[in-house]
N, C-alpha and C positions, 0 to 999 in steps of 0.2 A: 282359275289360276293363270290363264292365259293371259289376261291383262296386266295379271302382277308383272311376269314375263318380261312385259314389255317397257314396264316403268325399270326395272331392275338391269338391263342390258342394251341402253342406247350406249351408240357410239362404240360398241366393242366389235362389233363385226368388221371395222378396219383396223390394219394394222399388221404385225409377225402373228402368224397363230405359232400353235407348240410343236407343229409337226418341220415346219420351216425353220425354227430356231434349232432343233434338235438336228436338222443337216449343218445347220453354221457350225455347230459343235466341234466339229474336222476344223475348223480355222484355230481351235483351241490351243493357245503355244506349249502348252504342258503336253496336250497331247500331242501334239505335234515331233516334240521333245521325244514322247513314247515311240513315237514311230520310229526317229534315227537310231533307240536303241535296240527297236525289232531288227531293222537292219543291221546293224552292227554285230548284235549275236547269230542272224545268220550267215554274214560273211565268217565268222570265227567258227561257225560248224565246216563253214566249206574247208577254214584250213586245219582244220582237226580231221578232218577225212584224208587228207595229202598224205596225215602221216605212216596212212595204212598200206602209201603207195611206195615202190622203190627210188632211191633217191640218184638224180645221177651231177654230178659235180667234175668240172673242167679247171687246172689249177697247170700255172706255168712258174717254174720259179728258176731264177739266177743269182747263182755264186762266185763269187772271184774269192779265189783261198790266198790267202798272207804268202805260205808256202808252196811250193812245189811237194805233192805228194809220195812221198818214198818210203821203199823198205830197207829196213836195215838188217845185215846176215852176221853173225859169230863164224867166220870159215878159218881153218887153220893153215889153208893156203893162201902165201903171198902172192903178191897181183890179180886178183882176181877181185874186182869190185865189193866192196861192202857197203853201197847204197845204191842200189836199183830205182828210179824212177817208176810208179804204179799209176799217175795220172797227171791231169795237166790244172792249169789254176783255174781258166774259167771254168765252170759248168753247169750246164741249162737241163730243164729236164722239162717234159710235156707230162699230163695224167689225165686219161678220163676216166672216173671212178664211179662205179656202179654198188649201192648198198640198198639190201633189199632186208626189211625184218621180218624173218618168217616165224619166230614165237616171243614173247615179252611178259610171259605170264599175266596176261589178256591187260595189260595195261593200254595197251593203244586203243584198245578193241573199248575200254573204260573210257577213254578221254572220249572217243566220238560221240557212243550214243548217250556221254555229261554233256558234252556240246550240243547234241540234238535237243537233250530235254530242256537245254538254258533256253535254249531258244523258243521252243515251243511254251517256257513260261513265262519268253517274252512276250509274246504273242498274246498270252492270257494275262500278263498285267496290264498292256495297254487296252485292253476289255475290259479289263478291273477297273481302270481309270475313264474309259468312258461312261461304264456305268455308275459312278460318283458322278461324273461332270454332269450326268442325266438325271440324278436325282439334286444336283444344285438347282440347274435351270427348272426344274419341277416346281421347286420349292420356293423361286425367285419368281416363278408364271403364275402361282396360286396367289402370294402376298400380295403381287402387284395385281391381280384381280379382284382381291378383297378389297386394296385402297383404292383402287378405280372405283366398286361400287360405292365404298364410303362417300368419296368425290363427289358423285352421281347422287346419292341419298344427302348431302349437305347442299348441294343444290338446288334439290327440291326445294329442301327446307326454306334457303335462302329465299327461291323466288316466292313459296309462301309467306312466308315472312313478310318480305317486301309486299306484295297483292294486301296482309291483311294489314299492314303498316297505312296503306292509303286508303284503305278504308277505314279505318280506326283513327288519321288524321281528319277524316271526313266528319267522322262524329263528334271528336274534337272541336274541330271547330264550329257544328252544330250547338254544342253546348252538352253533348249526351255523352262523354267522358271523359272521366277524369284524366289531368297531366302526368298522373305515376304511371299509368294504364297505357298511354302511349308514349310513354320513356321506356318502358318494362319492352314495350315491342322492338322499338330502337335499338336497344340494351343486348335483345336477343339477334340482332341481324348480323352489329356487328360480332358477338360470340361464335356465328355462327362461319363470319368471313373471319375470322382467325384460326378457326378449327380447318376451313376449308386452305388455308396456306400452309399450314402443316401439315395437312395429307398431301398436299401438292409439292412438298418437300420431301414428303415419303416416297412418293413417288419417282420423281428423279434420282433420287438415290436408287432405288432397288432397279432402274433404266440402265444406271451408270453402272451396275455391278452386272445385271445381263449381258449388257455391253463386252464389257470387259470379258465373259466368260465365252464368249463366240465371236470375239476381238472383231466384233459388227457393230456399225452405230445403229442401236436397236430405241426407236422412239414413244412405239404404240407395240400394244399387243391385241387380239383378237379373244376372242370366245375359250370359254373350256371345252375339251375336244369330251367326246366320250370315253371314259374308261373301264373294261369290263376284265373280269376278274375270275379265273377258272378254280377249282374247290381248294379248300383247305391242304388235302391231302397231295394236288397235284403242286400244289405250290411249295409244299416243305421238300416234295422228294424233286425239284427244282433244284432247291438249295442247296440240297446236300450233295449234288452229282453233278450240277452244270452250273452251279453259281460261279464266276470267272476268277474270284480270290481262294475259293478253295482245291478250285483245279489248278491255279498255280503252286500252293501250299500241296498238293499231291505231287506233281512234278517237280518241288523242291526235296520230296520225300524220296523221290525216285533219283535224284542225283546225288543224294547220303547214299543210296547202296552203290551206285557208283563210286564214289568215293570209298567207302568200306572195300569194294573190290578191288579197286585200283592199288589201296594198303598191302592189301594181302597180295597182290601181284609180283612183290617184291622178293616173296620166297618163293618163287620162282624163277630158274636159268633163262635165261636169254637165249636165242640162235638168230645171226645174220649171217646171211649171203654175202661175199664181197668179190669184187673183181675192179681191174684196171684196164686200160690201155696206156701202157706208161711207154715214153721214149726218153733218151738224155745220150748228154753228147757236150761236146766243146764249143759251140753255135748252136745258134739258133736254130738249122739244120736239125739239129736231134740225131744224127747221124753215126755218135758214137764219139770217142776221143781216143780211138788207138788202142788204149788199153782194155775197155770191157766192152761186150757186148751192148748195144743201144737199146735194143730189145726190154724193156726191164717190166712188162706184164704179168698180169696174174691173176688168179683167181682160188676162195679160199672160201673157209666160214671161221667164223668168231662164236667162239659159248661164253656164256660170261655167267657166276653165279655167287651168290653174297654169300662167305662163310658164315661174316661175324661182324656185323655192324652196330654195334654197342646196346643192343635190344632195341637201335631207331624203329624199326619194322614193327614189336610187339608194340611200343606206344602207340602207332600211327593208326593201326588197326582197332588198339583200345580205343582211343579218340574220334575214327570215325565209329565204331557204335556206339557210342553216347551221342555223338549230335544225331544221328540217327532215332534214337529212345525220343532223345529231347523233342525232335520236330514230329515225331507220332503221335507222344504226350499232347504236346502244342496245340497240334490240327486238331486231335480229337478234343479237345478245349473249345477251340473256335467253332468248331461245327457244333457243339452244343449251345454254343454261345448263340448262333446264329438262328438258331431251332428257337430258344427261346425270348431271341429280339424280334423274330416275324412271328408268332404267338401273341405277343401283345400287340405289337402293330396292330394285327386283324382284331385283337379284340378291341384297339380304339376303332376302329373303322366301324367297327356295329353301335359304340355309343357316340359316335357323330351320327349314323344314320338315323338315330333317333331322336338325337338333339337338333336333326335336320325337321323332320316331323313337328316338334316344338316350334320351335323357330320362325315355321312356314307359318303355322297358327297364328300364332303373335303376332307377325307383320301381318296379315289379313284382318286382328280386331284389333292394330292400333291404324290401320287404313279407314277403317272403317266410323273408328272413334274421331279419326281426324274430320272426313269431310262431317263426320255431327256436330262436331264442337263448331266449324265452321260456319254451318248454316245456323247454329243457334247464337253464333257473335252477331253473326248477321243479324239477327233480328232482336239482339239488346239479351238473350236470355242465360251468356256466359261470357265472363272474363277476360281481358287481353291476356290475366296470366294464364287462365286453364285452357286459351291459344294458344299459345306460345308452350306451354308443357307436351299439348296434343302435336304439333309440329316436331317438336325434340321428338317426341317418342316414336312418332313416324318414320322419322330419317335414322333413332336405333336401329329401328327394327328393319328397316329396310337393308340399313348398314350390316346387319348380324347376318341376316338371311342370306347374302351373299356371302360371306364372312364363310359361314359355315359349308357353304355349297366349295368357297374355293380350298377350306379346309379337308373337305371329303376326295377332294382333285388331286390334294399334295397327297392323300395318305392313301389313298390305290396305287399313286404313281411309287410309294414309296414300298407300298407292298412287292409288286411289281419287281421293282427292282432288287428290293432283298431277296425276294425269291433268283431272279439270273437277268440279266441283259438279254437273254432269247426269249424271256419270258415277258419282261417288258414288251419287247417289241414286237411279241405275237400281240399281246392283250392289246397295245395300242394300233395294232393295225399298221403296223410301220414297214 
């Protein structure tokens, strides 16, 4: 089989192989995109943590009052003033205010560790998205090594073709055959350089769309790398516990009961700490304005608690346990789903391996039927056409046999990846 080998894989040993395309994968603008949102949610966890912190706030304010401040007295003695002046127009005041929440009916304590788990499912979608963008380029390296061998098997043909064309014009002109006999050879060279422009069409295309997904001008690709594949069983209980979209779909599960807490937070009082450093006065000084103390600090707590807010509170709580159900339902959906989308997977994988076994046969007895037919044109005892059919069916087969090899390449890489992205990249050696 070693020589088939050799006919089946010229020219593929330069070029990107799949372990280099799969680092370009990081230039990928989508995920690229994933990353500024990892960042993004966890700057938004940092300031969801603040709010567990005490708050301290500096405020200067100035007033010019229309009037002069006065009190007015009912006295039933004459001469004796009935408007006292109590303060002056301008007045300025200083504050540094201290608030610190010491209970919220665990709503802050809710919002933080929803921010942690946002984050942390950010984290796990852009794993979600790498391992898609891993199983496109899987599926784009298998195609374009199937039309590569195509390529490779219609060029054989071609140069066959041509070789028994000049020989067959030989005889021709000998007088030892006939003019349909070398039209029919003609006939097939060029079928065979038109077949060969549409794979070569196919081929730029699926370059172009590699390209595109590792935003790298990708022009050759290299060999199938080896892919090994660990048991059935390790591979399901992969899925269900580290595959990257179902551990994000748990950590969405885990920010519904956040949320259903956070509701219920509401029937419960509030307590903050509060305190100032407050100064006011007639200037800027803060010094006071004659009439009261400048002084004006202090320090206190606030309870706050809802008597009666229209049942907002009982809906809020109904609403989050329904989407709570909802995304339980959901996952446990998907994850069944998931159990038995990689179940048949692996059962294609065992009827490629067999169709691989066929296959290999096949191109060994139409290799074989070829160089016969060959030597028997040669000596006048078959056909230009049953040349020309033995050529076609050398370059199928040649074409399938890769065909199939790079079909079994896409469907471990795809197993692989439905099972988890750690699990790909264990099996691939990466």
């Amino acid at each position: 089989m070693q020589k088939y080998l050799l006919l089946l894989l010229p020219a593929l040993i330069y070029g990107e192989d799949f372990f280099s395309l799969l680092k370009l994968a990081d230039n990928n603008l989508l995920l690229q995109a994933k990353s500024q949102e990892v960042t993004a949610k966890e700057a938004l966890y940092k300031a969801a943590k603040a709010k567990d912190y005490p708050t301290l706030d500096a405020k200067l304010s100035a007033i010019y009052l229309k009037d002069t401040p006065t009190a007015s007295f009912q006295l039933p003695f004459p001469g004796i003033p009935q408007h006292i002046q109590m303060g002056k127009k301008p007045n300025y005041s200083g504050e540094i205010a201290l608030t610190y929440p010491l209970f919220t009916g665990f709503a802050i304590s809710s919002l933080i560790d929803k921010a942690k788990l946002d984050a942390a499912k950010a984290h796990l979608e852009k794993a979600d998205a790498k391992r898609r963008l891993y199983m496109q380029i899987a599926t784009l390296y298998g195609a374009l090594y199937s039309v590569k061998g195509a390529i490779t098997a219609n060029q054989h043909a071609k140069e066959a073709t041509e070789t028994s064309w000049k020989k067959a014009n030989g005889f021709f002109k000998a007088g030892l055959l006939a003019p349909s006999d070398l039209e029919n050879i003609r006939a097939k060279k060029y079928e065979i350089s038109a077949a060969l422009q549409e794979l070569k069409s196919q081929k730029r295309g699926l370059l172009r769309l590699l390209s595109y997904l590792t935003d790298t001008k990708i022009t050759q690709i290299a060999q199938l790398p080896h892919v090994s594949l660990p048991s059935r069983e390790m591979l399901m209980e992969s899925a269900l516990h580290a595959r990257e979209d179902i551990a994000a779909l748990h950590k969405a599960l885990e920010m519904d009961k956040q949320d259903l807490k956070l509701a219920k937070s509401a029937r419960y009082p509030s307590l903050a700490l509060i305190g100032a450093l407050k100064s006011q006065g007639d200037t800027l000084r803060l010094n006071g304005d004659g009439f009261s103390n400048p002084n004006k600090s202090y320090i206190g707590a606030a309870v706050e608690y809802k008597l009666f807010d229209g049942f907002a509170t009982k809906a809020q709580i109904e609403a989050a346990k329904a989407k709570k159900m909802g995304r339980l339902l959901y996952l446990r959906d998907y994850e069944r789903k998931v159990e038995t989308t990689l179940e048949s997977e692996m059962d294609t994988l065992e009827a490629l391996l067999e169709q691989k076994e066929a296959k290999e046969a096949q191109y060994k007895a139409q290799e074989s039927y070829y160089r016969l037919t060959k030597g028997r044109f040669a000596n006048h005892l078959a056909g230009a056409d049953e040349l020309s059919r033995a050529i076609a069916a050398r370059a199928t087969a040649q074409a399938q046999y890769q065909a199939i090899e790079a079909k079994i390449f896409e469907q471990k890489c795809k197993i692989l990846l439905e099972s988890s992205l750690k699990t790909f990249t264990k099996g691939m050696g990466v």
